[in-house]
C-alpha positions in Angstrom: 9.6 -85.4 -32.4 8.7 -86.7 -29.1 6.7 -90.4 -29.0 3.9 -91.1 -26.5 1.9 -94.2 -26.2 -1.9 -93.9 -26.3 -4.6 -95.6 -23.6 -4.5 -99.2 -26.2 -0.6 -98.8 -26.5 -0.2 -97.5 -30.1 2.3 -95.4 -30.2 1.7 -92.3 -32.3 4.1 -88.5 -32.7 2.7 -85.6 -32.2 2.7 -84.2 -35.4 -0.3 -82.2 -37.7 -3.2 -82.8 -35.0 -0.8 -81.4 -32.2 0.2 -78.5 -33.8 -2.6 -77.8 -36.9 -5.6 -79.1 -34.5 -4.3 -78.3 -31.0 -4.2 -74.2 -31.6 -7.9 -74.3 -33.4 -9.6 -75.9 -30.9 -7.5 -73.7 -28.6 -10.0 -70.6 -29.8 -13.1 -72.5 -29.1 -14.9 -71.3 -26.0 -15.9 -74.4 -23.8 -19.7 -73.0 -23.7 -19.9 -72.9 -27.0 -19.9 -76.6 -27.3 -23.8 -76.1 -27.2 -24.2 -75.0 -30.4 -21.7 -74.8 -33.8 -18.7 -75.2 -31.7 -19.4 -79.1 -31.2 -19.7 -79.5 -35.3 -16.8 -77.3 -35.6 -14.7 -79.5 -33.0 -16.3 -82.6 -34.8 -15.0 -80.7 -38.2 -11.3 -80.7 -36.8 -11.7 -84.1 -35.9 -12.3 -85.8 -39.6 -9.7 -83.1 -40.8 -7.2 -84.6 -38.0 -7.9 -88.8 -39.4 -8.3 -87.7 -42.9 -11.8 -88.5 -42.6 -15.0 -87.4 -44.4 -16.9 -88.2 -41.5 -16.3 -86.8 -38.1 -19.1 -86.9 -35.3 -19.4 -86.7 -31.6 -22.1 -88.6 -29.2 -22.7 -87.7 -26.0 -23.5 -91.7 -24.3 -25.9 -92.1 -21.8 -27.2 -95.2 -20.2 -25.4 -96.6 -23.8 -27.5 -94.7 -25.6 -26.0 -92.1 -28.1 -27.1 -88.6 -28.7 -25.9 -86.5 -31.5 -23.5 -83.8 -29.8 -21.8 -82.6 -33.2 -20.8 -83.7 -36.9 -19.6 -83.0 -39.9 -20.4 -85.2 -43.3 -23.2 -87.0 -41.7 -26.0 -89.0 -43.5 -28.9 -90.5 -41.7 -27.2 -93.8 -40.5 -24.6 -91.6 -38.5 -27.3 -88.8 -37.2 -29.3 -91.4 -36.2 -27.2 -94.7 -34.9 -29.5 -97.4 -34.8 -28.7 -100.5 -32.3 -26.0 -101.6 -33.7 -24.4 -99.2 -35.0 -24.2 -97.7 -31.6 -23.1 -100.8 -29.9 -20.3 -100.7 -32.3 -19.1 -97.3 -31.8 -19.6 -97.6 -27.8 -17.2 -100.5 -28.3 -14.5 -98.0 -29.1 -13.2 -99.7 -32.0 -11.0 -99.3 -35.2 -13.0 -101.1 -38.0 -11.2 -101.2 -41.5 -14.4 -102.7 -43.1 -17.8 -102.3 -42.0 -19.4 -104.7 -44.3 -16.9 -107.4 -43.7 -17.5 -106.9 -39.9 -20.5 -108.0 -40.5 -22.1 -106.3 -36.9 -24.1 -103.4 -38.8 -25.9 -104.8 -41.5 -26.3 -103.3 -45.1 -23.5 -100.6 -44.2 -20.1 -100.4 -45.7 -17.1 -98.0 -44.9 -14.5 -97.5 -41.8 -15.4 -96.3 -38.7 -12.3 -95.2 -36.0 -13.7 -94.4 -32.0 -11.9 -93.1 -28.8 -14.0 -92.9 -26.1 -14.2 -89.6 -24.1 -14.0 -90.5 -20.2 -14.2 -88.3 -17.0 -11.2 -88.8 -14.1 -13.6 -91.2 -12.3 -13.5 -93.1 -15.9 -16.9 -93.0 -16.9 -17.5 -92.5 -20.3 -19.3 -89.3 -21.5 -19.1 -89.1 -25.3 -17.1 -91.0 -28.2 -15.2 -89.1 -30.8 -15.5 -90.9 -34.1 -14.2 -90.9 -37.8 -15.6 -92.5 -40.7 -14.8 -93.1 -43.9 -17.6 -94.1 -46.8 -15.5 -96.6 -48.3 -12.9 -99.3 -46.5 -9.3 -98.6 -45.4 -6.8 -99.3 -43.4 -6.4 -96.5 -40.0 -3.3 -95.5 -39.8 -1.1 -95.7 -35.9 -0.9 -91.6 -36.9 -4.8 -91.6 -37.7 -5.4 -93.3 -34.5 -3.5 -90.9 -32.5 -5.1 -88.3 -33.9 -8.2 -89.6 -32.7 -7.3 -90.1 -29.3 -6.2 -86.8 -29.3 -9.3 -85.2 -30.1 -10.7 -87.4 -27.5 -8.1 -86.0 -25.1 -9.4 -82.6 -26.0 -12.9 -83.0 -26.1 -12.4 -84.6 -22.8 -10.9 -81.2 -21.8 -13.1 -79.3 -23.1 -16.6 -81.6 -21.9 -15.1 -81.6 -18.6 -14.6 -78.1 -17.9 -18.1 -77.5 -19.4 -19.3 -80.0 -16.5 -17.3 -78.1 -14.4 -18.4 -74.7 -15.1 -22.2 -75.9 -14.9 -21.5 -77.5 -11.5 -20.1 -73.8 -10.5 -22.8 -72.1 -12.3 -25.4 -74.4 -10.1 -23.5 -74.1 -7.0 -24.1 -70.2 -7.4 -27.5 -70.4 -8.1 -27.7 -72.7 -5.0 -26.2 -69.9 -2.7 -28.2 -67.1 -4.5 -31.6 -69.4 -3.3 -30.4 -69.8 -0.1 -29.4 -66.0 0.3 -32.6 -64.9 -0.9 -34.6 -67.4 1.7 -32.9 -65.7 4.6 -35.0 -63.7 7.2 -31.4 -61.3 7.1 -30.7 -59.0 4.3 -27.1 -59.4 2.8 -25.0 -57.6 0.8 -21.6 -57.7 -0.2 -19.0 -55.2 -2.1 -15.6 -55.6 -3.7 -12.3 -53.1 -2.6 -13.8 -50.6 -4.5 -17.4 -50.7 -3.0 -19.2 -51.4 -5.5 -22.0 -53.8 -4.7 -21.2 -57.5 -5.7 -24.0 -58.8 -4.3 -27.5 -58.2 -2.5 -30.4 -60.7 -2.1 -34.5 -59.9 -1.9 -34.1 -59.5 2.4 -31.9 -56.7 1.9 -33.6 -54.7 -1.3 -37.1 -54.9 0.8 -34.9 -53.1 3.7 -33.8 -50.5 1.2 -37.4 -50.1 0.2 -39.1 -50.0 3.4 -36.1 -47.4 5.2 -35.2 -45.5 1.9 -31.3 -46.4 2.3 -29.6 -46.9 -1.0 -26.4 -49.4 -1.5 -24.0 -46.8 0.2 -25.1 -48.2 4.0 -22.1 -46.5 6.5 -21.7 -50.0 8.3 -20.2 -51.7 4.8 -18.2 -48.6 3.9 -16.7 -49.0 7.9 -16.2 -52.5 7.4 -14.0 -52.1 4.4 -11.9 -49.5 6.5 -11.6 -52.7 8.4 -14.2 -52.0 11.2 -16.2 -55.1 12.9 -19.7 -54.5 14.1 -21.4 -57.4 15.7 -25.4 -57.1 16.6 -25.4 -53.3 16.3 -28.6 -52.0 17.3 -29.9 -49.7 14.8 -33.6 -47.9 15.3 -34.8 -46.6 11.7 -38.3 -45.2 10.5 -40.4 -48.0 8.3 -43.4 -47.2 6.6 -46.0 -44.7 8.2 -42.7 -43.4 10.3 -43.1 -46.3 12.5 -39.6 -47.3 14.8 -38.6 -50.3 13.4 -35.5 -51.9 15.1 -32.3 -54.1 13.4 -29.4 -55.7 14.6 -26.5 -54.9 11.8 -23.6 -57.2 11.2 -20.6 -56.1 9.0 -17.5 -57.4 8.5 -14.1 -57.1 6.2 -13.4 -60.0 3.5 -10.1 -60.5 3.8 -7.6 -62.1 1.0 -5.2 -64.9 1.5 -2.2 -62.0 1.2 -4.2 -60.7 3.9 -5.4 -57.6 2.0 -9.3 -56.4 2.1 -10.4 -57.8 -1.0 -14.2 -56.5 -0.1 -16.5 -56.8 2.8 -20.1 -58.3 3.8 -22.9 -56.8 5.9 -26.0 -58.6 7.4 -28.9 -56.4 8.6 -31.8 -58.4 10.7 -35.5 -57.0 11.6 -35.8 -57.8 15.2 -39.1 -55.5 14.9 -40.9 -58.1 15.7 -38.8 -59.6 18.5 -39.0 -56.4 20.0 -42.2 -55.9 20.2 -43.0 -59.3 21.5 -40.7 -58.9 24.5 -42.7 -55.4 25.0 -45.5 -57.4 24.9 -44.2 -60.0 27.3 -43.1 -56.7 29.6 -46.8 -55.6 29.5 -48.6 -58.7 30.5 -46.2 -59.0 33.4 -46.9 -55.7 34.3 -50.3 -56.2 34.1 -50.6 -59.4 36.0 -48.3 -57.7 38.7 -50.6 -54.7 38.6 -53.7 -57.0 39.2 -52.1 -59.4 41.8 -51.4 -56.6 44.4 -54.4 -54.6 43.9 -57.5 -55.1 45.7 -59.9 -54.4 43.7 -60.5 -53.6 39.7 -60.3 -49.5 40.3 -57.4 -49.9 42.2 -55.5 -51.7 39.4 -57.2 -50.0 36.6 -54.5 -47.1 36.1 -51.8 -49.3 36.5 -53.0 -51.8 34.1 -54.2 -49.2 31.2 -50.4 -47.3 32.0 -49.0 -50.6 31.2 -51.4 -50.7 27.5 -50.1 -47.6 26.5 -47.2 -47.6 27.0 -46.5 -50.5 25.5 -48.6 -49.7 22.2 -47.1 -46.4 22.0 -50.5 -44.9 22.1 -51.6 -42.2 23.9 -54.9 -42.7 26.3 -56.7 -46.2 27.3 -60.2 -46.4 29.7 -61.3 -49.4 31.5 -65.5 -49.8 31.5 -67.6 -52.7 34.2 -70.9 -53.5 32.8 -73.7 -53.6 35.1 -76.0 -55.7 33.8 -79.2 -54.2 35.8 -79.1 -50.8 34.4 -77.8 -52.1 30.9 -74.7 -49.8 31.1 -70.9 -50.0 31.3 -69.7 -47.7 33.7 -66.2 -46.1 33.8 -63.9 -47.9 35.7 -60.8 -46.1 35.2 -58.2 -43.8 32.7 -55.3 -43.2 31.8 -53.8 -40.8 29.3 -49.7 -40.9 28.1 -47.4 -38.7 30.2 -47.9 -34.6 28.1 -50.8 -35.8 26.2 -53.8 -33.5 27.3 -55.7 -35.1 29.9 -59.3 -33.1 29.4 -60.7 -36.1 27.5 -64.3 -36.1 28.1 -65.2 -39.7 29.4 -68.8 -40.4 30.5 -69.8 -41.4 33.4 -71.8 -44.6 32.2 -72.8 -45.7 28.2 -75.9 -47.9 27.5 -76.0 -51.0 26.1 -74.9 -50.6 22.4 -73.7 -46.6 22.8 -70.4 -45.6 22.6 -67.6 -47.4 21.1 -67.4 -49.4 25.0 -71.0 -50.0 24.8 -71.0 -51.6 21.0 -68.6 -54.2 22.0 -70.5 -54.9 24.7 -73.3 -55.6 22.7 -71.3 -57.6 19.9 -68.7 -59.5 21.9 -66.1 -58.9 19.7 -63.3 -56.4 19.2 -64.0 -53.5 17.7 -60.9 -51.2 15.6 -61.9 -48.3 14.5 -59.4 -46.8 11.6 -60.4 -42.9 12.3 -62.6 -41.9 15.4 -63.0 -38.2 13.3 -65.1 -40.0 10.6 -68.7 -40.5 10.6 -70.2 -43.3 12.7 -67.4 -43.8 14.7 -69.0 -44.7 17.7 -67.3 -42.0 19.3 -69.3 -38.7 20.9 -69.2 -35.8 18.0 -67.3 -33.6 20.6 -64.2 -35.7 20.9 -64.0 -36.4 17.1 -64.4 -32.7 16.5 -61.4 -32.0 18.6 -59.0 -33.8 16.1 -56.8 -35.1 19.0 -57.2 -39.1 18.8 -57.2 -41.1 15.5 -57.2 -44.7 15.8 -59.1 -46.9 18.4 -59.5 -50.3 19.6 -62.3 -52.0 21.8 -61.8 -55.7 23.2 -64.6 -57.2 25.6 -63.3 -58.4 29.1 -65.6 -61.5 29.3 -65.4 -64.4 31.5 -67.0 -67.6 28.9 -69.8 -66.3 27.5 -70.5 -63.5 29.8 -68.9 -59.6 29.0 -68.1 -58.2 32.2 -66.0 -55.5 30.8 -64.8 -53.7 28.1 -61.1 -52.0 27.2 -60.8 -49.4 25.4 -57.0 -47.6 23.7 -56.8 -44.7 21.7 -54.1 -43.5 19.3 -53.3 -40.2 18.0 -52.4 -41.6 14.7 -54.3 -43.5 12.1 -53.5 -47.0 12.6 -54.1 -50.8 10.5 -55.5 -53.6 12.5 -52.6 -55.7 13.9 -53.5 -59.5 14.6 -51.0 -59.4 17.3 -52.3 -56.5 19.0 -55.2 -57.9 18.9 -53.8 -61.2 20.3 -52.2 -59.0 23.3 -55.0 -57.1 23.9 -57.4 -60.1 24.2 -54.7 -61.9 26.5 -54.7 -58.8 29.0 -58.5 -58.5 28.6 -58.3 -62.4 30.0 -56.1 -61.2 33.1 -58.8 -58.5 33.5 -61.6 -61.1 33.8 -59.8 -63.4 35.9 -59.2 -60.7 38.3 -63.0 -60.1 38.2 -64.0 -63.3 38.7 -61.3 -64.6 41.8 -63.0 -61.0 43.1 -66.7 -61.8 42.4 -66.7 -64.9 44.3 -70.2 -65.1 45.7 -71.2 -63.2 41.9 -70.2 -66.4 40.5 -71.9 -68.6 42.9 -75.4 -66.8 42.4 -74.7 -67.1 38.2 -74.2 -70.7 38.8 -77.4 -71.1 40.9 -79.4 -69.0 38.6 -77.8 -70.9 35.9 -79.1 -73.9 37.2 -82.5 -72.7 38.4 -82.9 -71.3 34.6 -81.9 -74.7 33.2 -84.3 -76.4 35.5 -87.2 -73.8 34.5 -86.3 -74.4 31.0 -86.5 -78.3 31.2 -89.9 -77.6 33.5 -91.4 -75.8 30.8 -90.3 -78.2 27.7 -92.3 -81.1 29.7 -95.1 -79.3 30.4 -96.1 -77.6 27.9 -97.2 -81.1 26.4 -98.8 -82.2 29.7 -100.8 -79.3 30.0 -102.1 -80.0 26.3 -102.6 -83.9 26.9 -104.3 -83.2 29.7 -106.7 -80.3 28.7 -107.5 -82.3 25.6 -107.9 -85.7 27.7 -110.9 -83.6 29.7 -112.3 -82.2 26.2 -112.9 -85.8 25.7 -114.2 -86.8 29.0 -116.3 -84.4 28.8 -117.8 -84.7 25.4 -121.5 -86.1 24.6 -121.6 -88.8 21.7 -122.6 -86.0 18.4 -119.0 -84.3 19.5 -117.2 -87.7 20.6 -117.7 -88.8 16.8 -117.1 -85.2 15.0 -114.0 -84.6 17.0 -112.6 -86.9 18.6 -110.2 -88.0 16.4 -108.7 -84.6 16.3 -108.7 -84.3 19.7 -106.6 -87.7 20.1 -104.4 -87.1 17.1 -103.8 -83.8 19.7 -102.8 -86.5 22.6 -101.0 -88.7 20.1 -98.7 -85.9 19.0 -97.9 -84.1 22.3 -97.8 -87.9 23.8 -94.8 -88.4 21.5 -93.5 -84.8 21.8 -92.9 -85.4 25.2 -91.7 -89.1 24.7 -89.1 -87.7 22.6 -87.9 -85.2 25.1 -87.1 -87.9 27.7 -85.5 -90.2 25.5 -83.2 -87.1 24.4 -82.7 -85.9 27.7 -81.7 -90.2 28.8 -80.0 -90.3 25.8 -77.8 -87.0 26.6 -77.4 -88.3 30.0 -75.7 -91.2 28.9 -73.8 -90.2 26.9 -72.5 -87.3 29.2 -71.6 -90.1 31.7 -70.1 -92.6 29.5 -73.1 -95.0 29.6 -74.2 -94.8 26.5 -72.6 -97.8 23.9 -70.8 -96.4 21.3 -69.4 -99.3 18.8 -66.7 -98.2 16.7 -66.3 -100.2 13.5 -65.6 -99.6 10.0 -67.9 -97.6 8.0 -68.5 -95.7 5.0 -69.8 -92.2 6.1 -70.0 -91.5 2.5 -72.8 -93.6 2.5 -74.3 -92.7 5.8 -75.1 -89.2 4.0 -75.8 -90.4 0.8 -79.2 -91.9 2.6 -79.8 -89.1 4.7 -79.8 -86.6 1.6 -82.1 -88.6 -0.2 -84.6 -89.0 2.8 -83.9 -85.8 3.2 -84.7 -84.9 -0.5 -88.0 -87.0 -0.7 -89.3 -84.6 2.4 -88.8 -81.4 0.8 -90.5 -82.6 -2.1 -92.4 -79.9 -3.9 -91.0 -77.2 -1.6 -88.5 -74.0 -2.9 -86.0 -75.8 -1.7 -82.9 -77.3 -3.0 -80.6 -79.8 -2.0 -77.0 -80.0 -3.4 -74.8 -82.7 -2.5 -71.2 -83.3 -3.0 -69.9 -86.9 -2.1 -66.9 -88.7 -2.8 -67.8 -92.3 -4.1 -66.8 -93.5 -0.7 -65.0 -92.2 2.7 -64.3 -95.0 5.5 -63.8 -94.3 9.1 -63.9 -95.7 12.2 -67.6 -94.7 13.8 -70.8 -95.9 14.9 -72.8 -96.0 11.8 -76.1 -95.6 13.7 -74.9 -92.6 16.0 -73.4 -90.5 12.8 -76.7 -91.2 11.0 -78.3 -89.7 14.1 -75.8 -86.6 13.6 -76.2 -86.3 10.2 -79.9 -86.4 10.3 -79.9 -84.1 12.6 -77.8 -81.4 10.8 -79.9 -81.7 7.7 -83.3 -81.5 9.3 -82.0 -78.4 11.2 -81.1 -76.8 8.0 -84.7 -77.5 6.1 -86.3 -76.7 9.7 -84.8 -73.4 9.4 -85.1 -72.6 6.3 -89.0 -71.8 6.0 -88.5 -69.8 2.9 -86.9 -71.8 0.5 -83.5 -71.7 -0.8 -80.0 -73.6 -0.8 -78.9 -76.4 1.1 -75.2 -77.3 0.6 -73.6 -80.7 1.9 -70.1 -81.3 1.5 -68.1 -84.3 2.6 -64.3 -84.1 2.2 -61.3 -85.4 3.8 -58.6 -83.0 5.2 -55.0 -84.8 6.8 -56.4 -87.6 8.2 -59.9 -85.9 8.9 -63.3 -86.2 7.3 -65.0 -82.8 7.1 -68.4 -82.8 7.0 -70.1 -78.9 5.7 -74.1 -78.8 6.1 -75.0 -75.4 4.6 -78.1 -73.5 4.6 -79.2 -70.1 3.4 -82.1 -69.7 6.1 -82.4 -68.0 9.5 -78.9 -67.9 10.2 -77.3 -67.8 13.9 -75.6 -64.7 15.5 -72.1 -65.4 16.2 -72.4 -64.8 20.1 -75.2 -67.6 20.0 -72.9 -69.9 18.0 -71.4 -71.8 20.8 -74.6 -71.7 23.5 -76.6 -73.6 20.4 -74.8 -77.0 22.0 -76.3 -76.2 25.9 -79.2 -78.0 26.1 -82.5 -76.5 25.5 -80.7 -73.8 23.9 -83.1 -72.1 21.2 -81.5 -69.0 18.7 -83.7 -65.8 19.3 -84.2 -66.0 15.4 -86.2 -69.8 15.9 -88.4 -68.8 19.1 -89.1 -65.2 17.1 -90.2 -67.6 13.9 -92.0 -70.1 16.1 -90.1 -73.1 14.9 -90.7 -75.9 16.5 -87.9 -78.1 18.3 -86.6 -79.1 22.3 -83.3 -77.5 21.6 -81.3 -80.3 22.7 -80.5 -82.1 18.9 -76.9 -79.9 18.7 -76.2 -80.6 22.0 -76.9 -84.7 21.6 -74.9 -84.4 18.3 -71.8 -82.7 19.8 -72.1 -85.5 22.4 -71.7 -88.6 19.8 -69.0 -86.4 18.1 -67.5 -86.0 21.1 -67.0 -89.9 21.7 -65.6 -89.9 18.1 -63.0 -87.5 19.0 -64.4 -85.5 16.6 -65.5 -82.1 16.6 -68.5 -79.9 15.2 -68.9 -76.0 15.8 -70.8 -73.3 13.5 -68.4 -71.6 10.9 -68.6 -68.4 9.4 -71.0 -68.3 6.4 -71.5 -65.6 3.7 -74.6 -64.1 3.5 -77.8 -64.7 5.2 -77.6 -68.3 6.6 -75.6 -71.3 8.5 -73.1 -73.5 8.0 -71.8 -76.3 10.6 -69.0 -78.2 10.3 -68.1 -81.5 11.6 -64.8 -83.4 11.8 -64.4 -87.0 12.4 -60.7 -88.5 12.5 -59.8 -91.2 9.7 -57.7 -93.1 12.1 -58.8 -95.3 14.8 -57.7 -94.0 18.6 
């Protein structure tokens, strides 16, 4: 028999183990090593050495794990230290207790070490024998040849789970593409298909059988092939196909691959991009808003795919939009019956005039459309969609598109529509010129009157009062003349406070105003302004729930925030004459601080959100309620935020009520 030499130079012939051992292990399957077949491999081992002991370790970080055994007791399921470091030294030991290195434990112990190519060492492959004895050259070849084969057999096993997590790599990968792919064998029998491509089977009702992979297997190429299916609620959508042959290395077509992309998307944003050009070009060589009118609403529809579109001017004097112009798709009946003119808050034009806000209506044949009874009644248009043509806060406009079809609301027609809505009020204002000029002087002359009327409105009461005085004998000097001073006293300081706001505001508009930026803990800042706060509303129905994090630091004026945060809070009991909930939340977001001051009072409309930070601005819902205030504390609070580089803006809040939130950067600028 042939003689080979093992790794420590013993030679051994192949003999029982090569023949006896070599064809049993040859029927283990590699994956079974994760259950009985590592025992039963251990098994063949200690039948190989002559062994009652046989055991495997998988060796990590020179640690030992059990893999497999057979005979064990305790010591050898459970290696302690040195009995470990023993077998990791890969050893032949004839006699354990006159070894000496594993205390209280006699026997034989024979290790090979099981390495990978890179010669790392994944497992040892011992025998053991209960009592001492001298290991034969043919025992330790037999050893090393188990080693040899579970080397063989760990190895693949590593190999086949590096595969197996390769493939589960891909399929990820696959799966996270915006393309759907699938792939067949010769036959055409699906091999593959990942989550893109099932949704596209789904949404088009194709099955696995597409014509582009059957082509492609007749060796066909198609390369960004157009393709223009029905989606859901028969909508066009549009996809570019790729499909190709997977050729063999004899050169045969061993199967073939097919990528479809939704483009839908795409598509409709370069209609969209189409649109606005056309609308801008439509508006830049048209004199006046009539004159572009058809052109710009032929542009809407035809880019929507719907079939008729109006164009309404608000004239603020009579309170009415008026119709500006029409346009109705090329076949679609033209006898829609469009009023002249719509008061304020009439008509589906009218509404968003009076809310500011687009307005998509599912179903203009229900109930409370907004639309006129006759046109619902005819059955012809479906869907519809109002956006305001404003210019800042003013609505100078309103556009109105109707489908036959009942459609969902679409963020980015929305987004398109307000964008040509924009064009639409540009127009009007590069148009209305001297319009603009007289808002801006009535603007002003308003904001004067306003500031006029704030100042005297305490002067005319310290100076009637003053002459009640003057003009008192001594029995009505002494009854009530304290009133009559505490009258002074208060309007006195009313008014004082008015000019140190409006000073204070014009300081800090111009830059004049000091604003020391150091380190601070806001978390503090509205600790002490709750509590104040708190101690106010004493005995009132009202509540005040806080939520503070122990502390937040930030770069700010600690005596200009507390002026802001005062602020917010007195606002929120000030306007809450009822009672309820007030809410303040202090958080950090990225490198923000987010202050929330939350109230469940008067509330603010959303079109008087913003004009709350003009100066003098008061909410219709205050001056209705006769709460007191000057109308300038948002405005002088958005100014100190502002030289923070923060922000602070009313948010939408559920229910009746108000929330405004401000954010402060954590980072020094």
């Amino acid at each position: 028999m042939a003689e080979r030499q093992d790794d420590a130079g013993l030679s051994w012939r192949s003999g029982r183990l090569d023949e006896g051992l070599m064809h049993e292990v040859s029927e283990l399957h590699p994956a079974s090593l994760d259950g009985g077949g590592a025992d039963e491999l251990a098994g063949l081992l200690a039948r190989a050495a002559q062994a009652p002991i046989g055991v495997i370790y998988l060796v990590r970080d020179k640690t030992l794990r059990l893999y497999g055994g057979h005979g064990l007791d305790d010591r050898w399921s459970d290696p302690d230290e040195a009995l470990a470091a023993l077998v990791l030294a890969n050893e032949a030991v004839d006699d354990l207790a006159a070894d000496g290195r594993v205390p209280d434990m006699s026997g034989a112990c024979l290790g090979r070490s099981v390495c990978d190519q890179d010669g790392t060492v994944l497992a040892v492959c011992c025998a053991a024998d209960v009592v001492p004895r001298k290991w034969t050259d043919e025992e330790h070849a037999s050893v090393a040849q188990a080693a040899q084969v579970g080397t063989l057999l760990i190895t693949e096993r590593l190999a086949r789970y590096e595969i197996d997590r390769q493939h589960r790599f891909l399929d990820a990968v696959l799966d996270s593409l915006h393309d759907g792919v699938t792939a067949c064998d010769e036959q055409g029998r699906i091999v593959f298909v990942n989550e893109r491509m099932r949704r596209f089977w789904d949404d088009t009702g194709h099955t696995s059988d597409d014509v582009w992979l059957q082509g492609a297997l007749r060796g066909e190429h198609l390369h960004d092939s157009e393709v223009v299916l029905q989606g859901p609620n028969r909508r066009a959508r549009h996809y570019l196909v790729d499909a190709h042959p997977i050729t063999g290395p004899g050169g045969q077509t061993v199967g073939a691959v097919q990528a479809v992309q939704d483009v839908t998307r795409r598509k409709r944003a370069e209609r969209f991009r189409t649109c606005e050009l056309n609308v801008t070009t439509a508006l830049a060589e048209a004199s006046s808003i009539e004159a572009a009118g058809p052109r710009v609403l032929e542009a809407v529809v035809s880019t929507l795919e719907w079939v008729h579109a109006e164009l309404w001017l608000v004239d603020e004097a009579a309170r009415t939009v008026r119709s500006a112009a029409r346009w109705s798709a090329p076949g679609w009946q033209s006898d829609i019956e469009v009023p002249v003119d719509l008061p304020f808050g009439v008509g589906l034009a009218g509404r968003a005039w009076q809310v500011g806000k687009p307005l998509w209506i599912r179903d203009v044949g229900r109930p409370q459309s907004l639309i006129s009874p006759e046109t619902a009644a005819s059955g012809a248009l479906h869907s519809a969609l109002a956006v305001p043509v404003r210019e800042g806060f003013e609505t100078l406009g309103v556009l109105t598109v109707f489908a036959d079809s009942v459609e969902e609301p679409e963020d980015e027609l929305l987004a398109l529509m307000a964008g040509i809505a924009a064009h639409i009020g540009q127009f009007v204002e590069k148009r209305l010129v001297e319009d603009l000029q007289r808002q801006l002087v009535r603007s002003k002359n308003e904001y004067l009157a306003l500031v006029g009327h704030e100042l005297r409105t305490p002067l005319t009461s310290i100076s009637a009062y003053t002459e009640l005085l003057r003009e008192a004998d001594e029995v009505s000097l002494v009854k009530d003349g304290p009133r009559l001073i505490e009258v002074i006293e208060r309007n006195s300081n009313q008014l004082r406070d008015i000019i140190n706001e409006l000073m204070e505001l014009s300081a800090l508009d111009t830059g004049h105003a000091d604003i020391h930026l150091a380190p601070m803990d806001l978390a503090e800042v509205v600790r002490d302004s709750v509590g104040q706060a708190r101690a106010a509303v004493a005995g009132a129905p009202l509540v005040i729930n806080d939520e503070l994090p122990d502390t937040l630091v930030l770069p700010g004026d600690r005596k200009r925030l507390r002026q802001v945060v005062d602020n917010l809070l007195g606002n929120a009991v000030k306007y809450s004459p009822d009672g309820g909930h007030i809410g303040v939340t202090l958080r950090t977001a990225g490198r923000a601080a987010e202050l929330a001051v939350s109230d469940t009072g008067l509330g603010v409309s959303i079109d008087e959100r913003e004009k709350l930070f003009t100066g003098f601005y008061r909410t219709s819902r205050a001056r209705d309620s006769a709460i007191p205030g000057t109308g300038l504390g948002m405005t002088l609070s958005r100014a100190v935020v502002s030289r923070h580089h923060g922000s602070i803006e009313l948010v939408d809040h559920e229910d009746k009520g108000t929330t405004v939130l401000l954010r402060l950067p954590m980072d020094a600028r």
